[in-house]
N, C-alpha and C positions, 0 to 999 in steps of 0.2 A: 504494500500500500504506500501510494508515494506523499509525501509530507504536507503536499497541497489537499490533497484529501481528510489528511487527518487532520488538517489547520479546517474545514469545511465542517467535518463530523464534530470539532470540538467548539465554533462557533453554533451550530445548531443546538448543539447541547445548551448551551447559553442562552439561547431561545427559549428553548423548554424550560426550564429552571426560570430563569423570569416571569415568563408565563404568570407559572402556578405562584408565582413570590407574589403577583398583585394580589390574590385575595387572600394566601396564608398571611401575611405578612398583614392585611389591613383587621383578620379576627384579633388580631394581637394590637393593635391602637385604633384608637386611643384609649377603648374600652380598659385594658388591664394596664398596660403601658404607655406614659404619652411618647411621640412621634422622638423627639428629641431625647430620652433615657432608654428609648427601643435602640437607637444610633448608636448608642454608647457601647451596647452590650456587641450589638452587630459586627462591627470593626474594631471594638476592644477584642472580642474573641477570635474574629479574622484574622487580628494582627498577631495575638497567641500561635495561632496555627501555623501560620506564616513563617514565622521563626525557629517553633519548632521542627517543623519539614527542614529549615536551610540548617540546622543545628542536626540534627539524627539521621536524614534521611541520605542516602547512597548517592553526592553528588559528587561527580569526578572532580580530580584536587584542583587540577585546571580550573575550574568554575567557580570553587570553594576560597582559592588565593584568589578571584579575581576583584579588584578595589574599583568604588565608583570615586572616579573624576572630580576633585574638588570644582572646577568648573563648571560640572553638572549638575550639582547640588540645587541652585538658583532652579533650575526648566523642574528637576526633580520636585520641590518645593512646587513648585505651579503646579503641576502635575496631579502632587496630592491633595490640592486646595480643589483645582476644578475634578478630579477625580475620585475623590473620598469627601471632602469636608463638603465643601458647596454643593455637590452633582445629589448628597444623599442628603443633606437637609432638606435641600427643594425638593425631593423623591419621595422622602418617608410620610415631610408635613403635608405634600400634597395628597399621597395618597392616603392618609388618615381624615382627607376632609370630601376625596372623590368617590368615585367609585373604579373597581379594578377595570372597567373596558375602559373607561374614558379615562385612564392612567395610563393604556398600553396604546389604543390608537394614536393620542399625543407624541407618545416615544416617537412615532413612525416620523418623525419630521428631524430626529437625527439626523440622516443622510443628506439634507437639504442645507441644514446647518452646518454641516461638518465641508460641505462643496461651499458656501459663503466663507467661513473662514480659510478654508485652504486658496481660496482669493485674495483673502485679503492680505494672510500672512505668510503662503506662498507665494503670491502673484500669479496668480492659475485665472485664464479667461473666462469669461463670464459669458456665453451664448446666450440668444434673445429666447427660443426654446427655455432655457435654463430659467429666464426672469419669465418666464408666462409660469412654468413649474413652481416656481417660487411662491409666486401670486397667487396659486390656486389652494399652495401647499396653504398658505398664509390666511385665506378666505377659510378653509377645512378646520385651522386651528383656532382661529375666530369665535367661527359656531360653537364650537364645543365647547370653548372658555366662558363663553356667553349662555348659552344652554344651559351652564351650570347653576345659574339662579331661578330655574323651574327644577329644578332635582329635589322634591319637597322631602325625601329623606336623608337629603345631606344637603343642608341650608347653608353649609360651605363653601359648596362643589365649583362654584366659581374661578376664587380663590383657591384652591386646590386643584383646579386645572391648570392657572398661572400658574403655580408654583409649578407644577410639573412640565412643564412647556422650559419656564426657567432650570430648571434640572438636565433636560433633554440640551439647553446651548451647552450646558458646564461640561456635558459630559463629550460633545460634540467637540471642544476644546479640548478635552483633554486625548480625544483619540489623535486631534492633528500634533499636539505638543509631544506623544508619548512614542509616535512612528521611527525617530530620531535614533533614540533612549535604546529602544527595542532591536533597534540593530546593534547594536553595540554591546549591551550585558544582556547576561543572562535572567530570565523572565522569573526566577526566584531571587537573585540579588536584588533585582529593582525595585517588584511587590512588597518585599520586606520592609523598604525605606520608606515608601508611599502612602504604605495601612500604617505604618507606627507615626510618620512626619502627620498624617491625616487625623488619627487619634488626636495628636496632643490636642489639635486645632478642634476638634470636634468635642471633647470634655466638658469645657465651659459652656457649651448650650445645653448639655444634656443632665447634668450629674443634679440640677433641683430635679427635674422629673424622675429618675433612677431614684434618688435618694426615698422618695416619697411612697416609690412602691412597696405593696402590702403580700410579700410571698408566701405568706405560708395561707391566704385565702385559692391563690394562683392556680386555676384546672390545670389536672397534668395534660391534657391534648397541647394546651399553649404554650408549655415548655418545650413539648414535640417540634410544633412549630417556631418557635425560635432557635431552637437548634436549627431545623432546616432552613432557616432565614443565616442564619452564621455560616455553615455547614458549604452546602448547594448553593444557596444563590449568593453568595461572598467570595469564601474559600475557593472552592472550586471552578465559581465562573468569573472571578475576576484570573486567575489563574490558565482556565482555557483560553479566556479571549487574548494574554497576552501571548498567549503561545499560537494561537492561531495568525495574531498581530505578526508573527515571526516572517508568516510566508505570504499575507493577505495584504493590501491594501485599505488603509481606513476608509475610503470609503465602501471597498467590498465587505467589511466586517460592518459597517453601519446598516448595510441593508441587509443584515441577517435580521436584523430589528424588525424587520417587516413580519415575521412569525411569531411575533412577540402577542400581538391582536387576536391571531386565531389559537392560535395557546390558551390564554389570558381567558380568552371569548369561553371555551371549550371548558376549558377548568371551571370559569367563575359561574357557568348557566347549569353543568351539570349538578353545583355542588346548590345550585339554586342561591346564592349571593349577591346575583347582578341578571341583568336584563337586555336583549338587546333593541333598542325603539330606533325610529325612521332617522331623528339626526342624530344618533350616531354611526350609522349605516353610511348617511348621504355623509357626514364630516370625513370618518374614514374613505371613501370614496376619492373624495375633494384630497386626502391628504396621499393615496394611493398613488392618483391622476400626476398631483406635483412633482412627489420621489421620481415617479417611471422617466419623465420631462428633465429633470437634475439630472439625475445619474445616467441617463443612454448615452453612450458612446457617440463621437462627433463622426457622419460618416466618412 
């Protein structure tokens, strides 16, 4: 199996695993946990793991001597600002105030975003196709931001589609900032730096709502789920995606995000959680329409 493949099979995975993290991860806040002490536990435990893997685990010495770059430290830092601190604030608060579809069709405007920045900070052209995609992407995410103030059981859901939309540029950023990085060291030395440098940064929003929670009332299914919220959609898929990052381009790793919706869709209707109604069918449509417009190939 040649290495493009498995970089393919281990972005998919990260699909899936997101998926199903919009509605485990929303029975868990704000109801037992608020959004900001759920954060804490999530990449305080990822970052545990992280370490432990680069401390015990079978990595050739090669890999194990290899030291990151005083100079890189600065991009590293940004990295785990718009990749851990920023990208999961706007992620957790919003998804604690939406609901899991209209948290996953939002995502879908990664790849649109992640093509504006690599414009701006690349220098990468901008096709008229590209700004009609943009536009439609931009009308798609509109609605659904706005839709959120008829969502009568989550009198939030507005506000928590911004946020999530804002979560989606951060994270958009940090796929163009991290392309670099990724070539150069290995995808356990840099993870390591990024969930620990992101930690410190994320502590101070979370540690009143951690502090406050009440565990020994805490159902065990919700531990389950936190675990898999550390576990799976942390550990493990910030770990695929940088390894697939190895051989993919960010924008081809951005439109694995597109399976994020029927995941999402699939998990949250069977488990009976969520719903799907006309705009958010026509929003995803409208954001579908944009990505395909962005990302085609210039012939």
């Amino acid at each position: 199996m040649s290495k493009r493949t498995l970089a393919i099979i281990a972005a998919t995975l990260v699909s899936i695993f997101y998926g199903m993290t919009f509605t485990i991860a929303k029975d868990v806040m704000p109801k037992h946990i608020g959004a900001y002490g759920f954060l804490i536990i999530r990449v305080g435990g990822a970052t545990v793991l992280f370490w432990l893997s680069w401390l015990f685990a079978r990595i050739p010495e090669k890999v194990r001597a290899e030291k990151i770059d005083r100079a890189d430290f600065p991009r590293i830092i940004a990295a785990a600002f718009f990749g851990v601190t920023l990208n999961m604030l706007c992620f957790f608060k919003g998804l604690s105030l939406t609901s899991p579809i209209s948290t996953s069709v939002l995502m879908v405007s990664t790849p649109m975003i992640v093509l504006v920045l690599s414009a701006i900070i690349m220098k990468e052209r901008i096709q008229k196709r590209m700004v009609f995609g943009l536009v439609l992407g931009l009308i798609g995410t509109s609605v659904l931001i706005l839709y959120g103030k008829s969502i009568k059981s989550e009198p939030q859901a507005s506000l928590g589609n911004l946020l999530v939309f804002a979560n989606a540029i951060s994270y958009g950023l940090y796929l163009v900032l991290v392309k670099k990085l990724m070539a150069k060291y290995n995808a356990f030395n840099f993870v390591k730096w990024v969930y620990l440098i992101g930690f410190v940064m994320i502590v101070p929003f979370g540690w009143n709502e951690l502090s406050v929670v009440d565990w020994s009332i805490m159902p065990t299914d919700i531990y389950w789920k936190i675990g898999f919220v550390v576990v799976f959609s942390t550990f493990l898929t910030y770990l695929l995606n940088l390894l697939s990052m190895k051989e993919l381009k960010p924008t081809t790793v951005a439109v694995f995000i597109y399976l994020q919706p029927f995941f999402a869709t699939i998990f949250a209707i069977g488990l009976g959680k969520d719903e799907l109604t006309l705009v958010k069918i026509i929003s995803a449509i409208l954001i579908f329409a944009g990505v395909y417009l962005v990302t085609q190939k210039a012939p």
